[in-house]
N, CA, C and O atoms as a printed pandas DataFrame, in Angstrom:
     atom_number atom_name residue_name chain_id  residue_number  x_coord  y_coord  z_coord
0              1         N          UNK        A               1  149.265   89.548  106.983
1              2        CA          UNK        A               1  149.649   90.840  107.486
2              3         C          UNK        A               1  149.174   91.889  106.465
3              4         O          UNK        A               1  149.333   91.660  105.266
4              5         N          UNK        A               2  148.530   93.165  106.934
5              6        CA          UNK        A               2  147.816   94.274  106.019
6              7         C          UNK        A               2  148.795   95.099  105.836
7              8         O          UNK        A               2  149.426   95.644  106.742
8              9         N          UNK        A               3  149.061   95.300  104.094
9             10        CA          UNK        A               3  150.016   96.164  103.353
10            11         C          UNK        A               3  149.038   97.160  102.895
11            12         O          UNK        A               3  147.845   97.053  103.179
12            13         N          UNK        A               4  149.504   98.115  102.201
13            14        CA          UNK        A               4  149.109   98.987  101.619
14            15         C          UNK        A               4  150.173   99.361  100.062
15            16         O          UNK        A               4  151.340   99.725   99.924
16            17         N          UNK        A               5  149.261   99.103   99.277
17            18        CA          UNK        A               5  149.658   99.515   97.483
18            19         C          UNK        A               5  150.129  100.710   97.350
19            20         O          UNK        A               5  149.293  101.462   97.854
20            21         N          UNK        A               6  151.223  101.454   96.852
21            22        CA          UNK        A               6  151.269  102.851   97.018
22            23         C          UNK        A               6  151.758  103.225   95.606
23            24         O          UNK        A               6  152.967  103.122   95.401
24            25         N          UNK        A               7  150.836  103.712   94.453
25            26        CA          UNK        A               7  151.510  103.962   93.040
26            27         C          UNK        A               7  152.467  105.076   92.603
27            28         O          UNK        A               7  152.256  106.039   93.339
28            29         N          UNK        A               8  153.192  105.282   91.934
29            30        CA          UNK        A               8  154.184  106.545   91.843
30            31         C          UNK        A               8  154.053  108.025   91.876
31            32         O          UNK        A               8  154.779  108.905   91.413
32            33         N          UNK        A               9  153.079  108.066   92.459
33            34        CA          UNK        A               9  152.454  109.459   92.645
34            35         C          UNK        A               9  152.030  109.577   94.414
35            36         O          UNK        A               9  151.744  110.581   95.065
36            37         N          UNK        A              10  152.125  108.148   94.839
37            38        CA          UNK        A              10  151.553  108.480   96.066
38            39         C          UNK        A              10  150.367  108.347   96.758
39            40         O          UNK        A              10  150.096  108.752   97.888
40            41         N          UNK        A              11  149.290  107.386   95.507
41            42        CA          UNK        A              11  147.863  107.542   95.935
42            43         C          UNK        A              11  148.370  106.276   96.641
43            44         O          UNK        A              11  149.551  105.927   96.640
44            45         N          UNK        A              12  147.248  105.545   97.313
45            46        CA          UNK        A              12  147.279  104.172   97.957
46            47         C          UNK        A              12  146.102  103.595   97.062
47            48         O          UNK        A              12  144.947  104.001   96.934
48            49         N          UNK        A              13  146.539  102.882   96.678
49            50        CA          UNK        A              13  145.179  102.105   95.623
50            51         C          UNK        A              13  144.726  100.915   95.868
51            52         O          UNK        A              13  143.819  100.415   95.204
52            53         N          UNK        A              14  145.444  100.192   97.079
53            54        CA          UNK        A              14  145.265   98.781   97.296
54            55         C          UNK        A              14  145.486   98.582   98.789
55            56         O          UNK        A              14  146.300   99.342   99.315
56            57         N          UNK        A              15  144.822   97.585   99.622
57            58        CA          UNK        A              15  144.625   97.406  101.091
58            59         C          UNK        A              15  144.759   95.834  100.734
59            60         O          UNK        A              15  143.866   95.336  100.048
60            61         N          UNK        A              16  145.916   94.976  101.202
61            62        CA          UNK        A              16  146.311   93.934  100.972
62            63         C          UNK        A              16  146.755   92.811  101.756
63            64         O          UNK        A              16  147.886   93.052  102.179
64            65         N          UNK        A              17  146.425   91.929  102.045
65            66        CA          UNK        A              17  146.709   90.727  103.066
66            67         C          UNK        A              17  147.815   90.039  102.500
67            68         O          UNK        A              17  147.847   89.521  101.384
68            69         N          UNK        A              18  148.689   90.072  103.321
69            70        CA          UNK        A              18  150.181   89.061  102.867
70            71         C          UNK        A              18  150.684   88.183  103.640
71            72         O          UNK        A              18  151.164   88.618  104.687
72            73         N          UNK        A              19  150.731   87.021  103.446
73            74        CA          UNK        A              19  151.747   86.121  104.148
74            75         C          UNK        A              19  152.553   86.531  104.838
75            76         O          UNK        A              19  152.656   87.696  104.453
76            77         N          UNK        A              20  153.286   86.385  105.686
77            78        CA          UNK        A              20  154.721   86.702  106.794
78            79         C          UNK        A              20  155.642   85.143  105.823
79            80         O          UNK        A              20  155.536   83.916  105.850
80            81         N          UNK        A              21  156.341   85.978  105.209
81            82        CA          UNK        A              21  157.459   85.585  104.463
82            83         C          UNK        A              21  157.308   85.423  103.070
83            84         O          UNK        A              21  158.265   84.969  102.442
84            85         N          UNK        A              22  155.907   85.819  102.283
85            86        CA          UNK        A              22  155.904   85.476  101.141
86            87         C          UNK        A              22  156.462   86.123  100.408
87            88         O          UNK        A              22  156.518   87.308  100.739
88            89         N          UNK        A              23  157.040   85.803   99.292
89            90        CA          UNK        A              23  157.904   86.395   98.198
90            91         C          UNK        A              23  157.784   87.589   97.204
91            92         O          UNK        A              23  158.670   88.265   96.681
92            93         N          UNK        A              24  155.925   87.674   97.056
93            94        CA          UNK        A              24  155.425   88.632   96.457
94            95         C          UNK        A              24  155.947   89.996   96.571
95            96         O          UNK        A              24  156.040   90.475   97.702
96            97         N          UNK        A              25  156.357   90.801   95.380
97            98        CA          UNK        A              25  156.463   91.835   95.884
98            99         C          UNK        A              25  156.005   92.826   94.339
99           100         O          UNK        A              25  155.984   92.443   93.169
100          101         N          UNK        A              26  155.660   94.271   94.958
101          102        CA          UNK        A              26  154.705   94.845   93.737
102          103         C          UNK        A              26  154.972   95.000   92.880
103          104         O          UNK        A              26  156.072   94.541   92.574
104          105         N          UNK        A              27  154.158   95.791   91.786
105          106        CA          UNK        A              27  154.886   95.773   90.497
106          107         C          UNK        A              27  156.145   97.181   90.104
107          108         O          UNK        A              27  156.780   97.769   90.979
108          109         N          UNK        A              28  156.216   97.374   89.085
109          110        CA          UNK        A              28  157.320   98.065   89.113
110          111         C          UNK        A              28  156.868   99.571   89.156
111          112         O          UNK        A              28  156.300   99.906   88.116
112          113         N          UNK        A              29  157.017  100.882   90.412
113          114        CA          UNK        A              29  156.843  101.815   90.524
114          115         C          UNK        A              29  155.873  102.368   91.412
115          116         O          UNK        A              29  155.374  103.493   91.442
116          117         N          UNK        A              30  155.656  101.096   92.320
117          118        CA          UNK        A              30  154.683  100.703   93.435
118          119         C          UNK        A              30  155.739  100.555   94.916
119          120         O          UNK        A              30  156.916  100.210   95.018
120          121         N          UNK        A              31  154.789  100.955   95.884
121          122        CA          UNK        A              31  155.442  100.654   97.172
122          123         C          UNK        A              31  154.453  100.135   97.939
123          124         O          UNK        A              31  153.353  100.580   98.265
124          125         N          UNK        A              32  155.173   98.848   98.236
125          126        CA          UNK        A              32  154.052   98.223   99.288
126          127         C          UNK        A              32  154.615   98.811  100.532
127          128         O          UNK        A              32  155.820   98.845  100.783
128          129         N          UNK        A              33  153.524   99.344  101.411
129          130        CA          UNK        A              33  154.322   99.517  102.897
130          131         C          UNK        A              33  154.373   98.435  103.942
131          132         O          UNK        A              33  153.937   97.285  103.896
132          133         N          UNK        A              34  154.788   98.854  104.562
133          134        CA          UNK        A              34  154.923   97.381  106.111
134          135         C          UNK        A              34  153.288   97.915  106.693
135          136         O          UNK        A              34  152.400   98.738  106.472
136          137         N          UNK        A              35  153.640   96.865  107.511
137          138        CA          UNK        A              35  152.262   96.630  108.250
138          139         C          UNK        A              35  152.195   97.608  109.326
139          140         O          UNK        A              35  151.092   97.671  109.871
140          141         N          UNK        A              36  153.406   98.651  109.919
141          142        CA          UNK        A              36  153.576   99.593  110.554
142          143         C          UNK        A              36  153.153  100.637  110.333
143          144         O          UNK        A              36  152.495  101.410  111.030
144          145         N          UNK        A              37  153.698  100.724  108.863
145          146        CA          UNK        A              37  153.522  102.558  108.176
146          147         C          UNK        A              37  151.866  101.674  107.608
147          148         O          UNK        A              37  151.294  101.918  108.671
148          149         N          UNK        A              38  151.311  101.278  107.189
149          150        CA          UNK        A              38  150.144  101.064  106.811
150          151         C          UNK        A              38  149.295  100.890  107.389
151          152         O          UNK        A              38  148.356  100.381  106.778
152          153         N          UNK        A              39  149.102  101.174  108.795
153          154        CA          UNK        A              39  148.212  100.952  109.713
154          155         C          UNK        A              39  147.427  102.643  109.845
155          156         O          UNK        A              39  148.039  103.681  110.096
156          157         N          UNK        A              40  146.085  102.524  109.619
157          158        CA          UNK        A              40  145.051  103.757  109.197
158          159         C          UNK        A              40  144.821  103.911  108.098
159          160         O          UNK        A              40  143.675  104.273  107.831
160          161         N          UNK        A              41  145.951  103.677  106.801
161          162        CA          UNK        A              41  145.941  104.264  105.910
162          163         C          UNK        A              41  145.018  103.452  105.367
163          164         O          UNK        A              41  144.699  102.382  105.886
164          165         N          UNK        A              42  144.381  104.030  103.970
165          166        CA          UNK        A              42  142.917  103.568  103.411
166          167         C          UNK        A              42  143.604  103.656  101.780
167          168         O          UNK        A              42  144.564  104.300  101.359
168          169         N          UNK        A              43  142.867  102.922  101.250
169          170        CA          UNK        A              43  142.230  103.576   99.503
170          171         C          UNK        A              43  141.949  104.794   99.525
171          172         O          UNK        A              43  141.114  105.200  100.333
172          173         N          UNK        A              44  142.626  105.714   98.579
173          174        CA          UNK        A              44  142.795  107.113   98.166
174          175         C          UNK        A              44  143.643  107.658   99.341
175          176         O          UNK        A              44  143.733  108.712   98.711
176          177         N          UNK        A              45  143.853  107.734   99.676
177          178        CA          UNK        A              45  144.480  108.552  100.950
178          179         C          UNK        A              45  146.016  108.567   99.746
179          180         O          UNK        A              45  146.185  107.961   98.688
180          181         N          UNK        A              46  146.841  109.453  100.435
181          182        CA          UNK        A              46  148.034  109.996   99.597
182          183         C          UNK        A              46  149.269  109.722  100.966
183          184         O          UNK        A              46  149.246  109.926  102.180
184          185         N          UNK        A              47  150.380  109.109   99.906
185          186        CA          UNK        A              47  151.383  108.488  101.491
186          187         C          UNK        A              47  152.884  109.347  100.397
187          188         O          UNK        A              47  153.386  108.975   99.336
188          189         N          UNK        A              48  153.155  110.442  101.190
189          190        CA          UNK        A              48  154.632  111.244  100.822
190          191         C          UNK        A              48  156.026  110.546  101.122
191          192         O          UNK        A              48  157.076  111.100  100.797
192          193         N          UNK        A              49  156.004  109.514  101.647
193          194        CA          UNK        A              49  157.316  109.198  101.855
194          195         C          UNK        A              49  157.187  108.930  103.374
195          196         O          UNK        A              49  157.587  107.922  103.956
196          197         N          UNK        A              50  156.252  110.533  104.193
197          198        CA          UNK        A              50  156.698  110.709  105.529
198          199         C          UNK        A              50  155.734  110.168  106.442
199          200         O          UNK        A              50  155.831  109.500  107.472
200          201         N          UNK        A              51  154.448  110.798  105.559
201          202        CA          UNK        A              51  152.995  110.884  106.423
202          203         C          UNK        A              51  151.564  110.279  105.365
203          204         O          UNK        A              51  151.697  109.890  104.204
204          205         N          UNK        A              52  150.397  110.332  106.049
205          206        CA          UNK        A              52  149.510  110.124  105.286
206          207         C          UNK        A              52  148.623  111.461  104.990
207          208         O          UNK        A              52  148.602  112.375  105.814
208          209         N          UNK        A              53  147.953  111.519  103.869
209          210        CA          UNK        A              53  146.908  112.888  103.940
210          211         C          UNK        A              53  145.720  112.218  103.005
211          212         O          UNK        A              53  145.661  111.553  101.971
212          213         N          UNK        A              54  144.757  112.816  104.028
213          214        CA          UNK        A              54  143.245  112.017  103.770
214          215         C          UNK        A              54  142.620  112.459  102.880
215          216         O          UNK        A              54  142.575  113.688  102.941
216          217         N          UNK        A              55  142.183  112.109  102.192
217          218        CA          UNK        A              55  141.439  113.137  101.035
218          219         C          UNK        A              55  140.120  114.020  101.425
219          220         O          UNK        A              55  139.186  113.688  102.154
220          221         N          UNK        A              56  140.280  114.979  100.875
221          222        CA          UNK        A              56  139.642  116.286  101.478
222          223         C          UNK        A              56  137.798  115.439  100.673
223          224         O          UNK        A              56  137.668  114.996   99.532
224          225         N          UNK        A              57  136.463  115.511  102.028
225          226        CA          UNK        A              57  135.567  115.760  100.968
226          227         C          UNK        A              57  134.875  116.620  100.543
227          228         O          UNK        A              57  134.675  117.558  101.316
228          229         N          UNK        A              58  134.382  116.664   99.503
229          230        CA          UNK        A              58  133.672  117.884   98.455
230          231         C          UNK        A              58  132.127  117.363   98.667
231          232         O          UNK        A              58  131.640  116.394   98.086
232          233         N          UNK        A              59  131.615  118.006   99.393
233          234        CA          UNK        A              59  129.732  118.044   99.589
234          235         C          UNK        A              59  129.558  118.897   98.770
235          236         O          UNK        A              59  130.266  119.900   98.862
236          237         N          UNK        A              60  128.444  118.802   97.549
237          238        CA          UNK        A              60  127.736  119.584   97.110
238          239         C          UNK        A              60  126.811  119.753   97.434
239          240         O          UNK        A              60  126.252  118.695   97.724
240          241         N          UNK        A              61  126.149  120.706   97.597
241          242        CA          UNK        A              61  124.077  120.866   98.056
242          243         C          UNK        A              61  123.538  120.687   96.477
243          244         O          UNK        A              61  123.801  121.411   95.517
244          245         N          UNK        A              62  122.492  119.193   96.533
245          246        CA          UNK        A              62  121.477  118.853   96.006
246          247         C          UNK        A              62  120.218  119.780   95.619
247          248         O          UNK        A              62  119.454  119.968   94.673
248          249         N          UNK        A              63  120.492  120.292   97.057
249          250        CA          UNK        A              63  119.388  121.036   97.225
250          251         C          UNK        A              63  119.780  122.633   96.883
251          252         O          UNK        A              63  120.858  123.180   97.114
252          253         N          UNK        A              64  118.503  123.258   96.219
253          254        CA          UNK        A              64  118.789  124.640   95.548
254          255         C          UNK        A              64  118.569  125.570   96.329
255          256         O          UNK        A              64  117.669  125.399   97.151
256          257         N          UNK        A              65  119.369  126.937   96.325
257          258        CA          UNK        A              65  118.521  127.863   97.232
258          259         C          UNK        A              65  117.516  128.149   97.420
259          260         O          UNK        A              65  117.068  128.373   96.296
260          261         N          UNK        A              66  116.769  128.318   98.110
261          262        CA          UNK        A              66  115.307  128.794   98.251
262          263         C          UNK        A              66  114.773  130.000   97.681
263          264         O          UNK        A              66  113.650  130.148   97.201
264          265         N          UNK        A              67  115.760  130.906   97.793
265          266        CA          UNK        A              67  115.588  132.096   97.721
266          267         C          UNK        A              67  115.350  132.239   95.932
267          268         O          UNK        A              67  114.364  132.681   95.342
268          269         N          UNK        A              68  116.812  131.614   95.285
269          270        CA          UNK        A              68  116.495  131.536   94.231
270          271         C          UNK        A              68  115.690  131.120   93.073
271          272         O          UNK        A              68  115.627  131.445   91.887
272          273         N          UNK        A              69  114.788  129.842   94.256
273          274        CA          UNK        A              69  113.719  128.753   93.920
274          275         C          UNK        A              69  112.819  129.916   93.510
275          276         O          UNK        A              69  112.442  130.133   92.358
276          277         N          UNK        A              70  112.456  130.798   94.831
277          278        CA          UNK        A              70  111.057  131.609   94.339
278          279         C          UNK        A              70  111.831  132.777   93.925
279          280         O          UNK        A              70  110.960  132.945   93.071
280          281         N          UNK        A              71  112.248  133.277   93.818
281          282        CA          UNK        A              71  112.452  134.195   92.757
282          283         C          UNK        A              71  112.364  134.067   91.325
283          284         O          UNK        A              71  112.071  134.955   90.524
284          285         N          UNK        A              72  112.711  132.604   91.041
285          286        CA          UNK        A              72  112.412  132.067   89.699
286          287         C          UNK        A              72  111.047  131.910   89.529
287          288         O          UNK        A              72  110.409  132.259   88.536
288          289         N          UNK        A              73  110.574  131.325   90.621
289          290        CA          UNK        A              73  108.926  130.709   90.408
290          291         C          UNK        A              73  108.429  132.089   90.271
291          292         O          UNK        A              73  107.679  132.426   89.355
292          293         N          UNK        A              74  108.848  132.872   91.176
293          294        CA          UNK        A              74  107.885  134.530   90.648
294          295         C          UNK        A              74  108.593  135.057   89.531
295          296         O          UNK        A              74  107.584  135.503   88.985
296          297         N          UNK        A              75  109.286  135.293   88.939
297          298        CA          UNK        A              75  109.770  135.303   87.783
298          299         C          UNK        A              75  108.948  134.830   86.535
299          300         O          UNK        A              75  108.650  135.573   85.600
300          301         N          UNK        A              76  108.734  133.971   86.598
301          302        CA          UNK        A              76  107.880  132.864   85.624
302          303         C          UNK        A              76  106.568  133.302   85.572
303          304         O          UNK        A              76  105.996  133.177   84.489
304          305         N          UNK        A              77  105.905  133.837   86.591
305          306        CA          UNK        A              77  104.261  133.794   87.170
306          307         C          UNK        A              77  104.172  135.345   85.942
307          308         O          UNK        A              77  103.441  135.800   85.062
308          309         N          UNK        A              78  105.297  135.615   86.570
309          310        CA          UNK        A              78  105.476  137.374   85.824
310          311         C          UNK        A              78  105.302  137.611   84.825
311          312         O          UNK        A              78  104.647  138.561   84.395
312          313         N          UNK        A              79  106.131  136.382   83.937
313          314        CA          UNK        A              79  106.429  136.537   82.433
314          315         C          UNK        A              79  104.978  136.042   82.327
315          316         O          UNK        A              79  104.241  136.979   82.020
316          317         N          UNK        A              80  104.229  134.708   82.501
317          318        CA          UNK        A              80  102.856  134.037   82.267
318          319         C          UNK        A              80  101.985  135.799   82.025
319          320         O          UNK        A              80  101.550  136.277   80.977
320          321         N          UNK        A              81  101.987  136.232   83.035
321          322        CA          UNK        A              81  100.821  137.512   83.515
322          323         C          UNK        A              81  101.596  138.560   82.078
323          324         O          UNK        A              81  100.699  139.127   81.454
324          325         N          UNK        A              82  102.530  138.760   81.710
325          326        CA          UNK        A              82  103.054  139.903   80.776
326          327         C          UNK        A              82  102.504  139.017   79.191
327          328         O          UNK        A              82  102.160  139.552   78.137
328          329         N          UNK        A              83  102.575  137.690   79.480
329          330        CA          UNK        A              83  102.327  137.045   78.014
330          331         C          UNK        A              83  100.555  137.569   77.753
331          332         O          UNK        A              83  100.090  137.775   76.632
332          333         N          UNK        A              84   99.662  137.729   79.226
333          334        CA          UNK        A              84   98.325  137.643   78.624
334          335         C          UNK        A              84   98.076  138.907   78.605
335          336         O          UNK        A              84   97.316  139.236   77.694
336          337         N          UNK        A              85   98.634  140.186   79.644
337          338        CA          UNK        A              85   98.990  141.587   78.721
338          339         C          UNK        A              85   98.778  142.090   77.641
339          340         O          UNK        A              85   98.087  142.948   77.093
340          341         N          UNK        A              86  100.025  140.883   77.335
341          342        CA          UNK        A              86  100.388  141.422   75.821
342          343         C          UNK        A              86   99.531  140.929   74.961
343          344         O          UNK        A              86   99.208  141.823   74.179
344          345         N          UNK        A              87   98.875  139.686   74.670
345          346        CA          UNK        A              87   97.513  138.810   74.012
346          347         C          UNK        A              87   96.729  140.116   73.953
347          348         O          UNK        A              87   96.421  140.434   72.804
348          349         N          UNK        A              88   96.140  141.354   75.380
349          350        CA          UNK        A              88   95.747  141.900   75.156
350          351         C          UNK        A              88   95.292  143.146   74.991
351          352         O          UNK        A              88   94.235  143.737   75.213
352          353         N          UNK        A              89   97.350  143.650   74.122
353          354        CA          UNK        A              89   97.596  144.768   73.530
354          355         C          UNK        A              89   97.888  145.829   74.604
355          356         O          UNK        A              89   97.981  147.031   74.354
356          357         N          UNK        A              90   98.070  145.096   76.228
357          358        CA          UNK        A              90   98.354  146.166   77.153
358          359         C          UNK        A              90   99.423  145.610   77.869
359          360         O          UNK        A              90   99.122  144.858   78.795
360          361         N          UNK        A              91  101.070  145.901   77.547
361          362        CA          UNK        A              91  101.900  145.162   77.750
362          363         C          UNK        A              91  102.263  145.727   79.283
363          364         O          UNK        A              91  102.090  146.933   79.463
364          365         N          UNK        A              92  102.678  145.046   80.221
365          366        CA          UNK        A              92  103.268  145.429   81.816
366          367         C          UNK        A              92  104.764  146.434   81.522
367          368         O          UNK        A              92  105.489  146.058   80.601
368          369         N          UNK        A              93  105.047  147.298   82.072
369          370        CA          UNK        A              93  106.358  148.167   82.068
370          371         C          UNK        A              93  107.298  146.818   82.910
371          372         O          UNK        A              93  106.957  145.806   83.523
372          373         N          UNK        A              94  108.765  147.515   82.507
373          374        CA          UNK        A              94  109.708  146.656   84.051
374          375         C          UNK        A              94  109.504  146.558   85.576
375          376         O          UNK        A              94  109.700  145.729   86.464
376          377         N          UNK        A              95  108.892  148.121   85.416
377          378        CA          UNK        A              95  108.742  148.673   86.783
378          379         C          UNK        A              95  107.734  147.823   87.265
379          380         O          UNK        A              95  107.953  147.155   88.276
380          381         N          UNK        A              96  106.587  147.753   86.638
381          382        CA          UNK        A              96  105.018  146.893   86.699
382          383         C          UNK        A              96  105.739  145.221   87.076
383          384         O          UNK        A              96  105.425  144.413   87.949
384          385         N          UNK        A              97  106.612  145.175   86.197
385          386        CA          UNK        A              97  106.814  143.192   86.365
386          387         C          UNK        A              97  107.481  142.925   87.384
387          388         O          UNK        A              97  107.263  141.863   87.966
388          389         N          UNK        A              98  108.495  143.855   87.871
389          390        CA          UNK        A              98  109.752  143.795   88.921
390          391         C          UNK        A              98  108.968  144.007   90.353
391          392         O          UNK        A              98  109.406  143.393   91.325
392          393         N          UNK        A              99  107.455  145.136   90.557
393          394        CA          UNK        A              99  107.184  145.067   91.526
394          395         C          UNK        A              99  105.913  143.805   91.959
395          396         O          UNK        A              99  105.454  143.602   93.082
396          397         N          UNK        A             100  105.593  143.151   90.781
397          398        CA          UNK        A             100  104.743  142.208   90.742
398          399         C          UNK        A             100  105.359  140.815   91.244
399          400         O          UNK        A             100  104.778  139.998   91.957
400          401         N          UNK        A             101  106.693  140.712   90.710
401          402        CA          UNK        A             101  107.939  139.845   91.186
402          403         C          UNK        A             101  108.290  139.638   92.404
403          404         O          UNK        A             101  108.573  138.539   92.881
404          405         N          UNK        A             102  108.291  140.842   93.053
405          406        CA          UNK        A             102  108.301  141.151   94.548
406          407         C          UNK        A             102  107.473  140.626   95.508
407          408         O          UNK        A             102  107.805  140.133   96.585
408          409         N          UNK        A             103  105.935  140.817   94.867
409          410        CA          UNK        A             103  105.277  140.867   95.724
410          411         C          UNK        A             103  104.564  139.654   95.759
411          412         O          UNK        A             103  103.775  139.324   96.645
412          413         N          UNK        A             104  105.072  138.577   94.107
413          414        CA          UNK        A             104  104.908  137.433   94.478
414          415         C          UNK        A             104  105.983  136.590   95.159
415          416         O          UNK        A             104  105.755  135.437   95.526
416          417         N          UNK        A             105  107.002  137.113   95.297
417          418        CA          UNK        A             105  108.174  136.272   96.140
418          419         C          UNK        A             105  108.026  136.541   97.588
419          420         O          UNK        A             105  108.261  135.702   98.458
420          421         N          UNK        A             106  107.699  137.534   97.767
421          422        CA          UNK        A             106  106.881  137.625   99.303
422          423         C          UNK        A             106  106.164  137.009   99.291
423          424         O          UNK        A             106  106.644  136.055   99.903
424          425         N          UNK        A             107  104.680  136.608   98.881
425          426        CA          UNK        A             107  103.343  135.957   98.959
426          427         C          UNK        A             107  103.463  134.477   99.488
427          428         O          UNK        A             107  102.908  133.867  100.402
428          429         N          UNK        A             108  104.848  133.993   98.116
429          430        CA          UNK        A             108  105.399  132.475   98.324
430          431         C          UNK        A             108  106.292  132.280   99.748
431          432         O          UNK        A             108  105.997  131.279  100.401
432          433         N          UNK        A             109  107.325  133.125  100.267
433          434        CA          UNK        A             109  107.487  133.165  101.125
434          435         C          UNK        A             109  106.922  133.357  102.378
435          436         O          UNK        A             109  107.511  132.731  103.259
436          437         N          UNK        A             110  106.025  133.980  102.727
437          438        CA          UNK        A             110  105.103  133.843  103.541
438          439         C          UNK        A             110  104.002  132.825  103.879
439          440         O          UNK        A             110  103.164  132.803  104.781
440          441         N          UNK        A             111  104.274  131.990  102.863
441          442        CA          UNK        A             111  103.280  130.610  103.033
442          443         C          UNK        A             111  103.978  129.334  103.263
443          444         O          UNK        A             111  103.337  128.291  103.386
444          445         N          UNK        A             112  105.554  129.379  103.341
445          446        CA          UNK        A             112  105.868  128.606  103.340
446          447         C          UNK        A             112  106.408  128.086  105.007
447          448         O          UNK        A             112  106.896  126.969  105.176
C-alpha cells in the first residue's frame, strides 16, 4: 500500500510501499500518511495537516534578450571603430558613437 513520508515542516520526501499490517512506522518527527490522504501527493509537494500544495515552478529563460544581444554586439563594433579613431588621433564624440550604435543595431536587426 503507497504512503507518503511527511518531515516536520511538511515537505513529503518519500513515496513508499508498505505491507497491510506491517509494524514499521517512521522516524521520530515524520508522518507517514494513509494510502487515502496520500493519493496524488508526490516528492516535494508540501502536506499542512489539511491539503496538499504543489510546488510552484521557476522557468528561467536560457535564452538572452535579443534586443539586448545587439545592442551589446553594436556596442562593441562601436568601441572596436572609437579604438582605431583614437590609434588615429581622431577620437568619435558620444553623440558620433551613440548614433553609430543605432544604426548598427538597426543594420543587425534588419538582417535577422
Amino acid at each position: 500500500m503507497r504512503r507518503v513520508l511527511v518531515d516536520k515542516d511538511g515537505l513529503v520526501i518519500n513515496a513508499i510501499e508498505i505491507e497491510e499490517g506491517s509494524s514499521w512506522s517512521p522516524p521520530e518527527g515524520h508522518t507517514l500518511l494513509t494510502s487515502v490522504k496520500s493519493k496524488g501527493i508526490d516528492i516535494g509537494d508540501t502536506w499542512d495537516g489539511i491539503k496538499v500544495t504543489k510546488p510552484v515552478a521557476v522557468i528561467l529563460s536560457l535564452i538572452p534578450d535579443p534586443a539586448i544581444a545587439i545592442s551589446s554586439a553594436a556596442a562593441d563594433v562601436v568601441t572596436e571603430i572609437d579604438k582605431a579613431f583614437t590609434a588615429r588621433s581622431s577620437k568619435l564624440t558620444d553623440a558620433e558613437k551613440t548614433a553609430m550604435k543605432d544604426k548598427i543595431s538597426k543594420l543587425i536587426t534588419s538582417q535577422r
